[in-house]
C-alpha positions as MATLAB code, in Angstrom:
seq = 'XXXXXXXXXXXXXXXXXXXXXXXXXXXXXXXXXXXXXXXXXXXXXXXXXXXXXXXXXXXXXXXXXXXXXXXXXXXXXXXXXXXXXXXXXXXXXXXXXXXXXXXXXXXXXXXXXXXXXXXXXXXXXXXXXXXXXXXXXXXXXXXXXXXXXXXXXXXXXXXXXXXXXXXXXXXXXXXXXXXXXXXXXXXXXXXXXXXXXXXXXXXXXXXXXXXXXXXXXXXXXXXXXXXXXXXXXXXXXXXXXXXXXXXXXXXXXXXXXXXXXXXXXXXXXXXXXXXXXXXXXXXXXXXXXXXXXXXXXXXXXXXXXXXXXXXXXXXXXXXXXXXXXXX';
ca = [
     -68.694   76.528  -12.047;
     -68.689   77.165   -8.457;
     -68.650   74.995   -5.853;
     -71.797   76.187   -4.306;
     -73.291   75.572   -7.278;
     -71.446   71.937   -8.152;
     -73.089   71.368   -4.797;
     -76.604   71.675   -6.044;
     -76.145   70.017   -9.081;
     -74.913   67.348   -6.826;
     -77.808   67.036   -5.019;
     -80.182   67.297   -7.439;
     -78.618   64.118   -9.233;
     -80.573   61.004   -8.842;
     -81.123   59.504   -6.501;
     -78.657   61.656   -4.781;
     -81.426   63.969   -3.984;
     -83.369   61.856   -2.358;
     -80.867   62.078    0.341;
     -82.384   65.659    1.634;
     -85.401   66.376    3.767;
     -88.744   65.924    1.331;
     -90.408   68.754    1.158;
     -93.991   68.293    2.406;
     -96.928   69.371   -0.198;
     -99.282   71.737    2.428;
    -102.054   71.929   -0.056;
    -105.352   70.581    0.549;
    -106.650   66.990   -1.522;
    -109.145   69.569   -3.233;
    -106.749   72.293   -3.668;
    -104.193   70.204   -5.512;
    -106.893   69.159   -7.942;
    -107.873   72.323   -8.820;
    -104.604   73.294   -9.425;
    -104.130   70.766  -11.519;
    -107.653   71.043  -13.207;
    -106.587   74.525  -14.206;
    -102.851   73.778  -15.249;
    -103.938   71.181  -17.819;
    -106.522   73.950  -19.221;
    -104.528   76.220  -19.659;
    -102.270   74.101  -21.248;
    -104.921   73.265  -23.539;
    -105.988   76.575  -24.146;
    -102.351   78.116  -24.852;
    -102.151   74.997  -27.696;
    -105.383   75.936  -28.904;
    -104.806   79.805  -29.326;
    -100.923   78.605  -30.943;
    -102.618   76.466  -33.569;
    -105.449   78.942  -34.496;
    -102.374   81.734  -34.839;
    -100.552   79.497  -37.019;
    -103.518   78.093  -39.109;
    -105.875   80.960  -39.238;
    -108.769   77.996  -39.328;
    -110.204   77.678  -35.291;
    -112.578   74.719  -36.181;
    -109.378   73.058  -37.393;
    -107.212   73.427  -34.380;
    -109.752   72.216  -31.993;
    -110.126   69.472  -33.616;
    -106.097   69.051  -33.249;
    -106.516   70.500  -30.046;
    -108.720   68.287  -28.579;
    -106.605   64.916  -29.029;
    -103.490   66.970  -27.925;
    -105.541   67.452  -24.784;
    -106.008   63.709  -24.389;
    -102.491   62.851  -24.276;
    -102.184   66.051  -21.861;
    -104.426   63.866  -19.386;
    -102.889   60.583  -19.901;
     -98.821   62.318  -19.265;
    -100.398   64.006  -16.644;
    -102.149   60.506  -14.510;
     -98.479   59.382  -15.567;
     -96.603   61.986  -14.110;
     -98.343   62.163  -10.906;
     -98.230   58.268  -10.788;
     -94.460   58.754  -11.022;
     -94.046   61.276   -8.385;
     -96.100   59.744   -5.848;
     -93.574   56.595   -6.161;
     -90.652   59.178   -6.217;
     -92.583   60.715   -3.119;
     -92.318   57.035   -1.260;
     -88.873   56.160   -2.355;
     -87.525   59.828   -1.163;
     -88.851   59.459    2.084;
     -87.587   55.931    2.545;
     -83.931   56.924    1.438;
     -84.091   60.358    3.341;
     -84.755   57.891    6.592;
     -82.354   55.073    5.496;
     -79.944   57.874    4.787;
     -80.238   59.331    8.263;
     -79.873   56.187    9.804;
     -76.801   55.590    8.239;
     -75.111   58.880    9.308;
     -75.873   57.995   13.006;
     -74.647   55.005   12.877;
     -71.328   55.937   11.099;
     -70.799   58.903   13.319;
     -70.522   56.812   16.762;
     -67.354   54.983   15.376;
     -64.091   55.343   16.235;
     -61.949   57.144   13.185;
     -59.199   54.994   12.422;
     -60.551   51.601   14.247;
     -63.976   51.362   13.266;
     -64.589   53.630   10.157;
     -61.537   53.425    7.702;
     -61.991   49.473    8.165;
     -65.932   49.912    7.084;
     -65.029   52.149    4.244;
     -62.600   49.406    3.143;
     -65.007   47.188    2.840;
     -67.319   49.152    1.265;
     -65.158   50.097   -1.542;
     -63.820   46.449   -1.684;
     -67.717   45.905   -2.556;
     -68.005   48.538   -5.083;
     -65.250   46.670   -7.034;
     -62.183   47.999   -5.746;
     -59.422   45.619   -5.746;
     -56.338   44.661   -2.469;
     -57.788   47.778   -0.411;
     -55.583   47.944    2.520;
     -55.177   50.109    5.631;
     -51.896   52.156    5.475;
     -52.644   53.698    8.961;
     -52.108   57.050    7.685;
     -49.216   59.176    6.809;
     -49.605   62.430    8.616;
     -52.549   64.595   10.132;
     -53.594   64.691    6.243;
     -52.655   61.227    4.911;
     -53.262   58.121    3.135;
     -55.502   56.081    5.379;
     -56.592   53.485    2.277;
     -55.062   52.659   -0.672;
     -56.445   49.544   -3.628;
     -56.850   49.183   -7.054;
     -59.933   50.543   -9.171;
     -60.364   49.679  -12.991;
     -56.337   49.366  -12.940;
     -55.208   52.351  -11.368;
     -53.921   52.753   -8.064;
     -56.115   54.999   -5.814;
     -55.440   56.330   -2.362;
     -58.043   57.373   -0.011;
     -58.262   60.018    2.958;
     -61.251   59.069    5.248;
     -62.780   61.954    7.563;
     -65.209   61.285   10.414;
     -66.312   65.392   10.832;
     -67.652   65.977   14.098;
     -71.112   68.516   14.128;
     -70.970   71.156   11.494;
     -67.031   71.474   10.662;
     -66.622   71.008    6.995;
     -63.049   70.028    5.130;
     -61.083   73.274    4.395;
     -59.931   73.483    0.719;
     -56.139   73.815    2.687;
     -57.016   70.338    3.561;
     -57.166   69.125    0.054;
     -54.147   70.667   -0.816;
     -52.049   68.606    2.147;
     -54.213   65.773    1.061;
     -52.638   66.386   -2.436;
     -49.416   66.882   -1.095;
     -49.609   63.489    0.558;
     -50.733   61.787   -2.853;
     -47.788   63.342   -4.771;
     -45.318   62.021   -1.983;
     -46.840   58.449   -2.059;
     -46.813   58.507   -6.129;
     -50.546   58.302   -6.740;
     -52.332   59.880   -9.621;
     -55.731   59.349   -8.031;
     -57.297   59.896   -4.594;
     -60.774   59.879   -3.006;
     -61.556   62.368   -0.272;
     -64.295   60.709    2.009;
     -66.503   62.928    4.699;
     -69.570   61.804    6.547;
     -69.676   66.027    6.411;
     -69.444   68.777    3.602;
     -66.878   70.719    2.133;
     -66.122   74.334    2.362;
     -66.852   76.673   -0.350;
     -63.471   76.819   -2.113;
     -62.747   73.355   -2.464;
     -63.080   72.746   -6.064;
     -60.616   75.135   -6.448;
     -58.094   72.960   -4.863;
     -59.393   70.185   -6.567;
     -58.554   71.907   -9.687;
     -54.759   72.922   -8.749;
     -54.726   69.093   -7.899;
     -55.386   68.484  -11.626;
     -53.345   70.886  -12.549;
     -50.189   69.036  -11.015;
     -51.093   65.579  -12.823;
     -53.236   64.458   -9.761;
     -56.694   63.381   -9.556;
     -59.346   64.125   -6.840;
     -62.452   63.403   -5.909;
     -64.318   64.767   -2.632;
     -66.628   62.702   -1.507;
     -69.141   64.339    0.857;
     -71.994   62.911    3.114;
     -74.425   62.533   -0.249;
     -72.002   60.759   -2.262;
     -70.988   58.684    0.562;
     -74.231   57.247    1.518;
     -74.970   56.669   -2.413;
     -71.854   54.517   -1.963;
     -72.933   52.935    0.557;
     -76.488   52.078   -1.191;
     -75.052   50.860   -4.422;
     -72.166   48.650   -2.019;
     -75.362   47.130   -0.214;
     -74.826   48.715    3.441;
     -76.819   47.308    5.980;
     -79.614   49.731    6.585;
     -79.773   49.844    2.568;
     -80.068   46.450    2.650;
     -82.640   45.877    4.880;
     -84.997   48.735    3.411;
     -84.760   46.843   -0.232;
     -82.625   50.267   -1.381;
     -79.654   48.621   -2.043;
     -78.208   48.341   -5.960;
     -77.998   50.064   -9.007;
     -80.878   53.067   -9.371;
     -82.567   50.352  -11.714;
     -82.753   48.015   -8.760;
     -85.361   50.628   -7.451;
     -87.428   50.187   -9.970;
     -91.284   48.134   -9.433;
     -91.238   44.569   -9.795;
     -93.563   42.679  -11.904;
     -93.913   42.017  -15.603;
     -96.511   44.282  -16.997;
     -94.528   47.269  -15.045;
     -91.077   45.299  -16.319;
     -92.356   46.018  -19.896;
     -93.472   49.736  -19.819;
     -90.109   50.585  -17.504;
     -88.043   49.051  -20.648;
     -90.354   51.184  -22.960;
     -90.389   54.455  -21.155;
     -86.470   54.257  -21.107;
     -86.675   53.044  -24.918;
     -88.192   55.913  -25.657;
     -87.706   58.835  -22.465;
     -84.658   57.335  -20.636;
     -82.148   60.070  -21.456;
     -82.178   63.785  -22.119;
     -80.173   62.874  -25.073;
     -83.598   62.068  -26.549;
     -84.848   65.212  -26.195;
     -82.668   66.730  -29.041;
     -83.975   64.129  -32.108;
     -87.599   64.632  -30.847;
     -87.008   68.661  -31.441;
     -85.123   68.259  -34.764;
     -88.007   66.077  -36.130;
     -90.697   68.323  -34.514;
     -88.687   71.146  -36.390;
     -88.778   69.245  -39.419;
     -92.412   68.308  -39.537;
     -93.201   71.825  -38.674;
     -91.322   73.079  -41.881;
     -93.371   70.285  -43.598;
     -96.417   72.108  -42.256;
     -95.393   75.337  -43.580;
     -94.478   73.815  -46.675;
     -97.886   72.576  -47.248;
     -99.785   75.272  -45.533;
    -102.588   75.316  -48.543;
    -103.295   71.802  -48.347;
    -105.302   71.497  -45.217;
    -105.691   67.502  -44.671;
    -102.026   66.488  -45.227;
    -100.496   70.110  -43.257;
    -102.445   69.820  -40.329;
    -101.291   66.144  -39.797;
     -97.608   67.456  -40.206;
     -98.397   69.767  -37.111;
    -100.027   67.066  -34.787;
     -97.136   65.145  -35.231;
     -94.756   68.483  -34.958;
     -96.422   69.420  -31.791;
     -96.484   65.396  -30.603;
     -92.481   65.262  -31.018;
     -92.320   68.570  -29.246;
     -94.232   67.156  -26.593;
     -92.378   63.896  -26.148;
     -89.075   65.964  -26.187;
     -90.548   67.565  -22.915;
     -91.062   64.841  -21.647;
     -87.405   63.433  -22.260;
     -85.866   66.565  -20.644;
     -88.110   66.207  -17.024;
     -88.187   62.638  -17.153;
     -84.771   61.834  -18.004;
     -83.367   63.482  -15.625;
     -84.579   60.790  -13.332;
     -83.785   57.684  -15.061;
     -80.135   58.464  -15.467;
     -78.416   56.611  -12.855;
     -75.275   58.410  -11.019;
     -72.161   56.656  -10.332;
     -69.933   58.269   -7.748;
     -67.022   56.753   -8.998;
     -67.230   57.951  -12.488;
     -64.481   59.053  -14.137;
     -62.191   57.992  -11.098;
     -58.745   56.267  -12.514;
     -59.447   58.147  -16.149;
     -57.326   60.607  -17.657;
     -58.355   63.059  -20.065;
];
């Protein structure tokens, strides 16, 4: 529960990670097929040893075996179909993402930037956002109305490297408490210093709501409000907005999430792999009807896999969630 490593989590959200510097593959063309040549065999081969173990019968589990490796291939052109496009669309946010930060860092504080971040919330469905002009080195700077509550909103142009101080927060808190507001966002173009959750959580404590927005979450905002460079790269929208046009690729998208679009998914394919696979030891003796209970054991196990990598991209991150609730 640190904040170091809220931080990560953070940016390994998507598409909030896309936001970093890719990481560039150094591997040759031939080198990456050999490594993948090898990975699937092995993959094969570990199946292959698991299902002779378990039914004592090796002509049996290669013939299982052999079909498992099959599908192996097929997730496998899928999966590297999928990261190349996750490859493309990194890069392009990473740059849109960079140009955004320039851009925002050359205005002035309280003339140029708390008027664009009233707009931009505005956008995002925030209702009679207003400049307050600020109450105090640590104020209010914005104030509107999201999903019915009131929320006010510090906005922080950080020069270089400085990052907000968790003593910061608590003025920032301080501030909210004076002005009567149960929720506030804290918006940086920067980071914030380990120790801010902390403050965060004495906010809670005290019957006041914050959120710290850093430079990730604040150029996600400005993708899903349709910012300009966003805009003009094709970036801007929901994460589903991202996706490839056309209706062949419309169809499998809406069957891939159908079927892989959340983790959630992950837990029914492992309780019916578990289930099938006490159906196979059930019927261990009868060889026809057992062994079909463990293809279809080892196929749920497989598709739960796939649910926990996969799903972790399709989920789309809001932000604003939770902002205005109350637990």
């Amino acid at each position: 529960m640190s904040f170091t490593k809220w931080q990560e989590r953070l940016r390994k959200g998507s598409p909030l990670r896309y936001f970093l510097k890719p990481k560039e593959d150094s591997r040759t063309s031939l080198g990456k097929r050999i490594d993948v040549l090898v990975g699937i065999f092995l993959i094969w081969l570990a199946s292959f040893l698991l299902l002779s173990i378990l039914t004592n019968r090796p002509a049996a589990s290669l013939a299982i075996s052999l079909p498992l490796l099959v599908i192996e291939v097929l997730v496998w052109q899928r999966y590297r179909a999928l990261r190349e496009k996750r490859r493309r669309l990194e890069q392009r946010l990473y740059h849109a993402g960079q140009k955004f930060l320039a851009e925002i860092s050359k205005m002035d504080p309280q003339r140029e930037f708390c008027p664009y971040l009233r707009d931009l919330l505005a956008a995002l469905g925030f209702e009679e956002v207003r400049l307050t002009g600020g109450q105090g080195s640590q104020g209010v700077d914005l104030e509107g109305v999201y999903q019915g509550s009131r929320v006010a909103v510090r906005c922080v142009l950080q020069e270089g490297d400085k990052k907000v101080l968790p003593d910061e927060i608590r003025e920032f808190t301080r501030a909210l408490q004076q002005g009567g507001y149960q929720h506030g966002l804290y918006i940086t173009n920067g980071e914030f210093e380990t120790g801010v959750i902390s403050a965060v959580r004495e906010a809670e404590r005290k019957g006041v709501q914050v959120k710290p927005v850093n430079k990730y979450r604040l150029m996600e905002l400005a993708r899903l409000a349709g910012a300009g460079v966003f805009q003009e790269d094709g970036l801007a929208g929901g994460a589903r907005s991202l996706a490839v046009s056309g209706k062949r690729a419309a169809i499998l998208t809406a069957l891939r999430d159908s079927a892989f679009g959340s983790r959630k998914r992950a837990k029914s394919y492992f309780l019916y792999g578990l289930l099938l696979f006490a159906g196979y030891l059930l019927l261990k003796n009868s060889t026809a009807l057992s062994l079909l209970y463990l293809f279809f054991a080892l196929l749920n196990f497989g598709c739960g896999a796939y649910s926990l990598f996969f799903g972790r991209q399709l989920e789309e991150i809001d932000p604003l969630e939770g902002l205005g609730q109350r637990k």
